[in-house]
C-alpha positions as CSV (number, residue, x, y, z in Angstrom):
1,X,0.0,0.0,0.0
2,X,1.5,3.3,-1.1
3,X,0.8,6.3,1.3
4,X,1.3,9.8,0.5
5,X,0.9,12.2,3.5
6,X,1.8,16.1,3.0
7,X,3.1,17.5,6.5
8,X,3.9,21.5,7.5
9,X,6.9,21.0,9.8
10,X,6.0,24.4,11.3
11,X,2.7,23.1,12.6
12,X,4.5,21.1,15.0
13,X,6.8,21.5,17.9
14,X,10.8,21.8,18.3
15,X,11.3,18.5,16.1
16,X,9.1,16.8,13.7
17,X,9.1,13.3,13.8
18,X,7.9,11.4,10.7
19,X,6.7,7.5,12.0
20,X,6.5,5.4,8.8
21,X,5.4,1.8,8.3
22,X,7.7,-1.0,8.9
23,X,6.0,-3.2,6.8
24,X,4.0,-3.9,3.6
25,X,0.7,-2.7,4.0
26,X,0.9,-0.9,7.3
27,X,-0.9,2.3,8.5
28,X,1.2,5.5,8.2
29,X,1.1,7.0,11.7
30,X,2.1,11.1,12.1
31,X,3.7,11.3,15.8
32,X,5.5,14.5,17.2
33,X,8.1,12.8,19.5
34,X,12.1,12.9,19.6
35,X,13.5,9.8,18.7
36,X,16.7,8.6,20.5
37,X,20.0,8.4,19.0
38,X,21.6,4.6,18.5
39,X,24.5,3.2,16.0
40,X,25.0,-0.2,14.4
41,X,27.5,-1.5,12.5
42,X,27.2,-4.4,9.5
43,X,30.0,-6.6,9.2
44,X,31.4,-8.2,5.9
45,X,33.7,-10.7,5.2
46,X,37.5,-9.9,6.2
47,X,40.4,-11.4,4.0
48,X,44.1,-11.3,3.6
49,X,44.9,-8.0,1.3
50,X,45.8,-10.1,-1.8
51,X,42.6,-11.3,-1.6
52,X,40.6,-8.2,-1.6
53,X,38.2,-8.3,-4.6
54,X,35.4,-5.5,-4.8
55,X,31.4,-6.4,-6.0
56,X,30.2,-5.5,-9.6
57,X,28.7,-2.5,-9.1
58,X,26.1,-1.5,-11.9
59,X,25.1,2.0,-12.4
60,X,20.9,1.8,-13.1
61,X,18.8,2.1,-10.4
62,X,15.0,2.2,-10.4
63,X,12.7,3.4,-8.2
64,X,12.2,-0.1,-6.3
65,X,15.1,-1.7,-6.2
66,X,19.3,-0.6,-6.0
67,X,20.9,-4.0,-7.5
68,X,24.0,-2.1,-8.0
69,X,24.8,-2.5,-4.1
70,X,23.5,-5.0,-1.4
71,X,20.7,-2.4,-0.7
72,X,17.9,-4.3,-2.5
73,X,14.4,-3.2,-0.9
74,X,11.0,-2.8,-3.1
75,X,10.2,0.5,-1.8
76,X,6.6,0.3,-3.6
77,X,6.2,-2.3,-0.2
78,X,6.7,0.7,2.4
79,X,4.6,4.2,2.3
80,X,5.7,7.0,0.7
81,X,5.7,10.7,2.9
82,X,6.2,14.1,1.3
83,X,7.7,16.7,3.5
84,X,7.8,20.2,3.6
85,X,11.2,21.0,5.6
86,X,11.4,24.2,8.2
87,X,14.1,24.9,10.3
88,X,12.6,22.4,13.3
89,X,14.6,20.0,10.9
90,X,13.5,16.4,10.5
91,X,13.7,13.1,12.5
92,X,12.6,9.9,10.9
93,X,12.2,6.9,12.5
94,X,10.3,4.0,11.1
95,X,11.2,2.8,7.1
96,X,9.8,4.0,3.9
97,X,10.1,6.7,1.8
98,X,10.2,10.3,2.5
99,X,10.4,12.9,-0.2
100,X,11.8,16.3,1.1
101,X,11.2,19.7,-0.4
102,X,12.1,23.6,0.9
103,X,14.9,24.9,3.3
104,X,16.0,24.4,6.7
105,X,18.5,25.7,8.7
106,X,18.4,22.4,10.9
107,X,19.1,18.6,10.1
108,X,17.7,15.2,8.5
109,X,18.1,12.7,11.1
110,X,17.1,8.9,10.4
111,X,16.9,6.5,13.2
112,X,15.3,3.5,12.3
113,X,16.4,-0.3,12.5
114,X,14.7,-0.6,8.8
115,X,15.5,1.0,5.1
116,X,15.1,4.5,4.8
117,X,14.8,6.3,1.4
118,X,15.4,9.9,1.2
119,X,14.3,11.9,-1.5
120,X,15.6,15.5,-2.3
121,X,13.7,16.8,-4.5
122,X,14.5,20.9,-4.3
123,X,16.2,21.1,-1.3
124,X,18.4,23.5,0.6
125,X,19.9,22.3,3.9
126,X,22.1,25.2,6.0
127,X,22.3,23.3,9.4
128,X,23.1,25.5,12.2
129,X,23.5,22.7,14.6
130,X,25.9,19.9,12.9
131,X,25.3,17.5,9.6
132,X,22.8,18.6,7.2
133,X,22.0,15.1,6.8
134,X,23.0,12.6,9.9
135,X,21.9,8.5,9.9
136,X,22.4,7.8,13.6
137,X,21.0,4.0,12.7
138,X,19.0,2.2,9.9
139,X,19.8,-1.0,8.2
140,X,20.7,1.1,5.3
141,X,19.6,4.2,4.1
142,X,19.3,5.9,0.5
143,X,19.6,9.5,-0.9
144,X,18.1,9.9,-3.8
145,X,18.1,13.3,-6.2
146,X,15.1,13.8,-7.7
147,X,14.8,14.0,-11.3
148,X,15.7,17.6,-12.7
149,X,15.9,19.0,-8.9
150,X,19.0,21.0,-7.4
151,X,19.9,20.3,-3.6
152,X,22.2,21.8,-1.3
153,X,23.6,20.9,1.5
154,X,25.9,22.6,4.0
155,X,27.2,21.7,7.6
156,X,27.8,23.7,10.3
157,X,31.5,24.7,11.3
158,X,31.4,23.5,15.2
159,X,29.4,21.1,16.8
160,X,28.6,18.9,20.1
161,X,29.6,15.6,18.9
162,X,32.8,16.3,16.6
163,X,32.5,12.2,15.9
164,X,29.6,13.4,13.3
165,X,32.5,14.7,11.0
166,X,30.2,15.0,7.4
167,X,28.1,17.2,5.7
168,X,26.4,14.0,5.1
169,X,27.1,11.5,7.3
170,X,25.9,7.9,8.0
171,X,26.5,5.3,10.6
172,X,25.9,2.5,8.6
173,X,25.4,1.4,4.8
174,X,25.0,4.6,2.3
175,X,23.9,4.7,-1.3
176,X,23.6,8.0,-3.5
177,X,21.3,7.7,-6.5
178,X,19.1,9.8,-9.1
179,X,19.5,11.8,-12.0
180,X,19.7,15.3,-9.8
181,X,21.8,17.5,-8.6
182,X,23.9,17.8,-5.4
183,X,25.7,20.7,-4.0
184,X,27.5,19.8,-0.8
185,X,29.7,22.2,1.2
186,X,31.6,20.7,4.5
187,X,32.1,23.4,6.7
188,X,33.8,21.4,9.4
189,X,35.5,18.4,8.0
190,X,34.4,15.7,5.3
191,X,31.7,16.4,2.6
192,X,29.8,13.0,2.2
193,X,31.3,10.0,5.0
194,X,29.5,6.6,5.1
195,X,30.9,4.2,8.3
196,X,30.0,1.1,6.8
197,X,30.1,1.0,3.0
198,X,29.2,4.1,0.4
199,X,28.2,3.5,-3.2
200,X,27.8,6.6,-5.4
201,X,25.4,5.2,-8.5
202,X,24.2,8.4,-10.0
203,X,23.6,12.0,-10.0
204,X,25.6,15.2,-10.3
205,X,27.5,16.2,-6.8
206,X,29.5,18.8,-6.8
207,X,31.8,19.0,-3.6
208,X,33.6,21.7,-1.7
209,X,35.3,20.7,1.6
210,X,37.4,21.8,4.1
211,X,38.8,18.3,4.5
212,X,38.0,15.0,2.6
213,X,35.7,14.7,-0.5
214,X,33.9,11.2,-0.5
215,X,34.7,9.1,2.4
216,X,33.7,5.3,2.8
217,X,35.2,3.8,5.9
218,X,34.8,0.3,5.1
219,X,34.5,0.1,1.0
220,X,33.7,3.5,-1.0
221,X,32.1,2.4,-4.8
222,X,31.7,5.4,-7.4
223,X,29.7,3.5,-10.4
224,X,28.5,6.2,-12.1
225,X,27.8,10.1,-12.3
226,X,29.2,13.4,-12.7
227,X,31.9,13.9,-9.5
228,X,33.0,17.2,-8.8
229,X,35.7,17.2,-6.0
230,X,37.4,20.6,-4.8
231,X,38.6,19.3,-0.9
232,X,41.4,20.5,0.9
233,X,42.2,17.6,1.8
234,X,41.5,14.0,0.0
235,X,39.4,13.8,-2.6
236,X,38.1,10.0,-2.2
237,X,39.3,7.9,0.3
238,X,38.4,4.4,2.2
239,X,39.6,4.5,5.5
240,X,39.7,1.4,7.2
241,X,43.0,0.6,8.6
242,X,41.9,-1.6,11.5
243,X,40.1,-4.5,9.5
244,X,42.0,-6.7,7.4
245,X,40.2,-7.1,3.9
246,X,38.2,-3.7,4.3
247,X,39.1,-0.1,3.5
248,X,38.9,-0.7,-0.4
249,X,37.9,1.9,-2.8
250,X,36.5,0.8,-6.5
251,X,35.6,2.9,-9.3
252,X,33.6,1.3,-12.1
253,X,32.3,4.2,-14.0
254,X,31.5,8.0,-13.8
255,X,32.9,10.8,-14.8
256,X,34.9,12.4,-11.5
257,X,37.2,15.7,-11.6
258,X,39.2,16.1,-8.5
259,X,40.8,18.9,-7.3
260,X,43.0,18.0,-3.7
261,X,45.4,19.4,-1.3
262,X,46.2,16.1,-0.4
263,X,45.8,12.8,-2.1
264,X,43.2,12.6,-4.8
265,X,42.1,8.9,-4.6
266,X,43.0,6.9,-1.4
267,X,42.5,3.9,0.3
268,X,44.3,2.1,3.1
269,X,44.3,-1.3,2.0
270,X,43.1,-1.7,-1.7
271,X,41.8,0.5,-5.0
272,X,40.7,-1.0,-7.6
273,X,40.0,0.8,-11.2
274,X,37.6,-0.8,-14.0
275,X,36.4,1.6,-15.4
276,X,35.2,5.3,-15.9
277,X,37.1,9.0,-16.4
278,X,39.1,10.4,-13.5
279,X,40.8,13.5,-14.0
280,X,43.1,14.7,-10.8
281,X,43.6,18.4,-11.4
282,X,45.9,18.4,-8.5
283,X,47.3,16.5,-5.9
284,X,49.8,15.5,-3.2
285,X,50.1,11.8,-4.2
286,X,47.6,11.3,-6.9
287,X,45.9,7.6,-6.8
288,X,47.7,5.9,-3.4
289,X,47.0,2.9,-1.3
290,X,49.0,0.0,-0.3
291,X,47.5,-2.2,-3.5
292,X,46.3,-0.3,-6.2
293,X,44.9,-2.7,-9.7
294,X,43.8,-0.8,-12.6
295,X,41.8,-2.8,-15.5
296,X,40.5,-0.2,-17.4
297,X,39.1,4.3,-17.4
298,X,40.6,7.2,-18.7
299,X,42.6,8.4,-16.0
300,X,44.5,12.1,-15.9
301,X,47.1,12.4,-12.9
302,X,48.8,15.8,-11.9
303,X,50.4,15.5,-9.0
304,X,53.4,17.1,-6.7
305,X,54.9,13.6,-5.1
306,X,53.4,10.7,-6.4
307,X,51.1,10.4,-9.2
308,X,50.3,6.4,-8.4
309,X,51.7,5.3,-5.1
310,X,51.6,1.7,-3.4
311,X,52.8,2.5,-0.1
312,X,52.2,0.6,3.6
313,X,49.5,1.7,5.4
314,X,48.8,1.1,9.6
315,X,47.5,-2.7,8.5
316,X,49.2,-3.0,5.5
317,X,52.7,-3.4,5.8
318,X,54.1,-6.0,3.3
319,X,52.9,-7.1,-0.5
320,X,52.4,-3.6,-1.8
321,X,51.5,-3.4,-5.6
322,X,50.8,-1.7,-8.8
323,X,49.0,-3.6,-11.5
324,X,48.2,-1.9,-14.9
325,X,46.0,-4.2,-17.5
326,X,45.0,-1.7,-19.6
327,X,43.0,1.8,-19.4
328,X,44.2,5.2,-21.0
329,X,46.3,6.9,-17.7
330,X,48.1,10.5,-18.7
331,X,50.4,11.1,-15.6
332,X,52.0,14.5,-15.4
333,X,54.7,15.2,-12.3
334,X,56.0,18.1,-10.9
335,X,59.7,18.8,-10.8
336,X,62.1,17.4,-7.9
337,X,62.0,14.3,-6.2
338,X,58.8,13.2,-7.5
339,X,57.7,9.6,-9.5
340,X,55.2,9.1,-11.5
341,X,54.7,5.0,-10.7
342,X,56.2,4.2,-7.2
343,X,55.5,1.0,-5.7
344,X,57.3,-0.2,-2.7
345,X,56.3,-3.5,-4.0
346,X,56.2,-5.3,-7.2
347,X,55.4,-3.1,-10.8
348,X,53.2,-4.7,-13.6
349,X,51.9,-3.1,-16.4
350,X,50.4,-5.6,-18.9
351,X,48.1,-3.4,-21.1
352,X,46.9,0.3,-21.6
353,X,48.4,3.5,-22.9
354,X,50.4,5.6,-20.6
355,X,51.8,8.8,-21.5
356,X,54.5,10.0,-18.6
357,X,55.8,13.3,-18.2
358,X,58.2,13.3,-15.4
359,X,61.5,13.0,-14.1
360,X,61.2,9.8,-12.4
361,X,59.2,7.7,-14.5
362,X,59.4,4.5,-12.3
363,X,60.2,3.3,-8.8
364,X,59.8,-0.1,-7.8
365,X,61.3,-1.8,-4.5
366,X,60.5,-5.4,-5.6
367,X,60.1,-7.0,-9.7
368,X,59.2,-4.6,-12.7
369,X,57.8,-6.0,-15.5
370,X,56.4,-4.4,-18.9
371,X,54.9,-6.1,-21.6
372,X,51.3,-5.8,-24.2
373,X,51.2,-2.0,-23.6
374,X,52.2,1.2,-24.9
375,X,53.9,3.2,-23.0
376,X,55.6,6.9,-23.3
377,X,58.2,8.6,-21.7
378,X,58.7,12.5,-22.0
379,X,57.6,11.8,-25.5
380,X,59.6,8.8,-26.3
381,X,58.0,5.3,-26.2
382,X,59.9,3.0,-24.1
383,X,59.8,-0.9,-23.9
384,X,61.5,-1.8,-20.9
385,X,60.5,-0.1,-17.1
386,X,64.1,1.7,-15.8
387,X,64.0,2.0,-12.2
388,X,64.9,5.3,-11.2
389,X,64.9,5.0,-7.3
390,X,64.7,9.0,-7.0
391,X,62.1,8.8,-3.9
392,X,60.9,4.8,-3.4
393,X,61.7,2.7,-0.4
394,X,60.2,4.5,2.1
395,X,57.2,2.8,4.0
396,X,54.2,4.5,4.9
397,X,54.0,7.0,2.1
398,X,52.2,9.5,4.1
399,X,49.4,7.5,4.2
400,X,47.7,9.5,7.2
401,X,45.8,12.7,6.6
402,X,42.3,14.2,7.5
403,X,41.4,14.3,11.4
404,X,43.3,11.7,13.1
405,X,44.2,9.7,10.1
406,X,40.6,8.8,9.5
């Protein structure tokens, strides 16, 4: 049964509270209480880092189901609530739907133990108080831009609970769809930060932040849409560094434009690249993590270190890699003690076209190997990888950054 309820937030007190249905065919039920603030956590399979594969991530969507990520729920089976947003803000607590309109200059919370959808559809978020959207706890939840709308989201600069470090933030699975448009700015650290695991599927987001871009602690999956990243510090990162076989970052399509004062693309245990166009307009270290496989994309690197890095991370300190099977990759470096491929590992490039305009073309700590690719040097195609050794060696890379070394 699909229930559509239109509700003025300023007709009721301090916090509006939005009780859904928790299962098919369920009564909608309006109540005006304050709903309390818990966290879960989902757990995946942990391996060794060699054996760190990431899911096919597709990038349709339709309105009912997300098969692109393990979020698979027929929303047509849970009521549908439009909402008119003041600045009371917005709690939600029971699953469903929810399609948000108007400004605020207070939060989206979601505390629920089912799936919450969240529809922007024209919406402007300045948040005075902390995240403009904040997930305390639902078994996942999904943010979807409405067709042809424009959203906006900004966080405040302090808050109580400095934990809640995202204009967006979620405690626990986060997907990103639609055919809209985002506008985040992060005021006080990250833009968009998903605990569990974040997939981006669709949509134009356009990111300015004080600190990270896109953060996914446990896996971070951009599948499609039109990326705009212009963070102080990294662009996309997945931060896990405590459990073995998470922290991986995958990019299967999209079109993503990065702009960092740090590293661009970053994970602490594994990216993988299959797809898509990534253009790093600057960088520290450009694409970094302790294992970094790229199969296929059209990939433009400018960077002032390291334009792709596999360095040890806090739980990955051995078997760092670079594998190249194919994919167009442009890598531009700037001058001094700077490489353009560094792995304090093993090297392989087996396919692709690189063009390389650096200095240091290669550094490798363990085997090199080039063969079934094209690739250029300063203008000159070379056959054979030369191991230059101008920076490589060193463990860690700088693979901290952000607050604490999130």
């Amino acid at each position: 049964m699909r229930i559509r309820t239109k509700l003025a937030a300023a007709a009721l007190s301090s916090v509006l509270v939005l009780v859904g249905c928790a299962s098919a065919g369920a009564a909608l039920t309006d109540d005006t209480t304050t709903g309390s603030t818990t966290t879960s956590s989902t757990s995946t399979s942990s391996t060794t880092a060699d054996a760190v594969t990431s899911s096919d991530s597709s990038a349709s969507t339709t309105a009912t189901e997300a098969t692109a990520s393990s979020i698979d729920v027929d929303w047509s089976e849970l009521p549908s609530t439009e909402v008119e947003l003041t600045d009371e803000g917005l709690v939600i607590t029971e699953a469903g739907t929810y399609v948000l309109s108007g400004t605020s200059t207070g939060q989206v919370r979601v505390d629920s133990d089912g799936y919450v959808r969240i529809v922007l559809d024209g919406v402007t978020i300045d948040s005075s108080v902390g995240a403009a959207i904040q997930v305390d706890n639902a078994e996942a939840t999904v943010v979807e831009l409405a067709d042809g709308s424009e959203n906006t989201l900004s966080d405040a600069a302090t808050r109580t609970d400095e934990e809640i470090d995202g204009t967006i933030y979620s405690s626990d699975d986060l997907q990103i769809t639609g055919s809209g448009t985002l506008n985040v700015t992060a005021n006080f650290a990250d833009a968009i930060v998903g605990k569990d695991d974040l997939w981006i599927l669709s949509g134009t987001i356009n990111i300015t932040s004080v600190d990270d871009g896109i953060r996914g602690k446990d896996s971070l999956t951009i599948a499609d849409g039109t990326i705009t990243i212009d963070a102080a510090g990294d662009g996309l990162k997945a931060s896990n560094d405590t459990d073995l076989g998470k922290g991986v970052l995958t990019v299967t399509g999209g079109d993503i434009t990065i702009t960092s004062g740090d590293d661009a693309v970053k994970a602490e245990q594994k990216i993988q690249i299959t797809g898509g166009a990534i253009d790093i307009v600057s960088s520290v270290e450009g694409i970094e993590a302790p294992v970094i496989v790229i199969d296929d994309g059209d990939i433009i690197v400018n960077a002032s270190d390291d334009g792709i890095n596999a360095s040890a991370s806090d739980i990955i300190l051995d078997g760092m890699s670079i594998t190249i099977n194919g994919g167009t990759l442009a890598i531009a470096m700037g001058a001094g003690d700077t490489d353009a491929i560094d792995s304090n590992g093993d090297l392989t490039i087996t396919g692709g076209v690189l063009d390389i305009t650096a200095q240091s073309p290669f550094d490798f700590d363990g085997t090199g190997s080039l063969s079934g690719a094209t690739v250029t040097v300063n203008g000159q195609q070379v056959t054979e990888l030369t191991n230059q050794m101008m920076g490589g060696g060193q463990p860690g890379g700088g693979m901290g950054g952000g607050r604490g070394g999130r």
